[in-house]
Structures are given as C-alpha cells and as structure tokens.
C-alpha positions as CSV (number, residue, x, y, z in Angstrom):
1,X,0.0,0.0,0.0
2,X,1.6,3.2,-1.2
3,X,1.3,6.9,0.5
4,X,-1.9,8.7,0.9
5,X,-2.2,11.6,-0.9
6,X,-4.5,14.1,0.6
7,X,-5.7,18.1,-0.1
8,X,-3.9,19.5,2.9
9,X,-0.8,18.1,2.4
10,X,-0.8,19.0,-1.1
11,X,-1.6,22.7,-0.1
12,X,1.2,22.8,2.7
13,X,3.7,21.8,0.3
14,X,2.2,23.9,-2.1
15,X,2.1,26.9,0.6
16,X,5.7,26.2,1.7
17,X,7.0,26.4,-1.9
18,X,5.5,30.0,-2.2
19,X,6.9,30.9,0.9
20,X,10.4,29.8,-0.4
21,X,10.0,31.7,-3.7
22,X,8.9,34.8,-2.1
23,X,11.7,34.4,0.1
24,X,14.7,34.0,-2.7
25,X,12.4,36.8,-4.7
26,X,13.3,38.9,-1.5
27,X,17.0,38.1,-1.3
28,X,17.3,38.5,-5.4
29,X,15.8,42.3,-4.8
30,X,18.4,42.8,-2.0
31,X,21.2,41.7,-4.4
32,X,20.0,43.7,-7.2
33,X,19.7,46.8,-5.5
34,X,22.8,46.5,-4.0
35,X,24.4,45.6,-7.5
36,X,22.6,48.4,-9.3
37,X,23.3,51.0,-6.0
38,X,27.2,50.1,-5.9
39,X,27.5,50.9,-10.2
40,X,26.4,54.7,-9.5
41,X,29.5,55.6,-7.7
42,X,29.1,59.3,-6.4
43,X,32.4,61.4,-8.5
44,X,32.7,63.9,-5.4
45,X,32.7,61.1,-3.1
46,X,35.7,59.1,-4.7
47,X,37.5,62.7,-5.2
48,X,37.4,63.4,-1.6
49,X,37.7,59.8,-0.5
50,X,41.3,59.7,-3.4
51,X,42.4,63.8,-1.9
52,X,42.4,62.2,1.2
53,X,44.3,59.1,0.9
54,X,46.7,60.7,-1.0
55,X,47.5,64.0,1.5
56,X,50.6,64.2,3.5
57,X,50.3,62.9,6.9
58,X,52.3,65.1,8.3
59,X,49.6,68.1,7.4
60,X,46.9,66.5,8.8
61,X,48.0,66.8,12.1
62,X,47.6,70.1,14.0
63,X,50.1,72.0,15.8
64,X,49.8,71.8,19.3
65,X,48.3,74.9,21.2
66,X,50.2,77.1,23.4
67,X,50.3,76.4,27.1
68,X,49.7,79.1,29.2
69,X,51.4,79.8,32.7
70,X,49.2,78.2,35.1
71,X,48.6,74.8,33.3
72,X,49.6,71.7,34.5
73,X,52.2,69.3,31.9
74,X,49.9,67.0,30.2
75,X,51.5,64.2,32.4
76,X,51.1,65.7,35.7
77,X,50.1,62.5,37.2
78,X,52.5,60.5,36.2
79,X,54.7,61.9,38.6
C-alpha cells in the first residue's frame, strides 16, 4: 500500500513552496539593489575619498596649542 495523498498536504507543500519563492524573490531584490546602487558611484565622493588618501600625513595633524602659565604638563600625574 503506497502513501496517501491528501488536499492538505498537497496545499502545505504547495504553501511552503510559495513561501520559499517569495523568500529567494526577497533576497534577489536585495542583491539587485545592491548591485545596481554600488555601479552609481558618487564622482565627489571618490574625489574626496582619493584627496584624502593621497594627503601628507604630516599636514593633517595640527600644531599643538600654546600652554599658558598656570597649566599643568599633560602628564602631571604621572609623577
């Protein structure tokens, strides 16, 4: 005697097979949106991002202020 074939189970598998298509359907949108987001690269962003990178180091940093009479050294409590 073989299996039983009924309605319900029928619609179950039927239901679960939507629910895995709408599922990939949802992770194919992600990908494509991220896909079609990533090829419109913004020009002033990768001019900034390349003015940065390639800037001296040694510009960037700024010059420390002036102490003034009644301020402690910086590693006062070391001591």
């Amino acid at each position: 005697m073989g299996p039983v074939h009924t309605a319900e189970g029928d619609a179950f598998a039927l239901a679960m097979i939507l629910v895995m298509v709408c599922g990939m359907g949802v992770i194919a949108m992600i990908g494509f949106t991220i896909f079609r987001n990533a090829a419109k690269r913004n020009r002033e962003v990768e001019d900034l991002i390349d003015e940065v990178s390639s800037g001296n180091e040694k510009e960037k940093v700024p010059a420390a202020p002036e102490r003034k009479s009644w301020e402690k050294d910086g590693d006062w409590w070391k001591k």
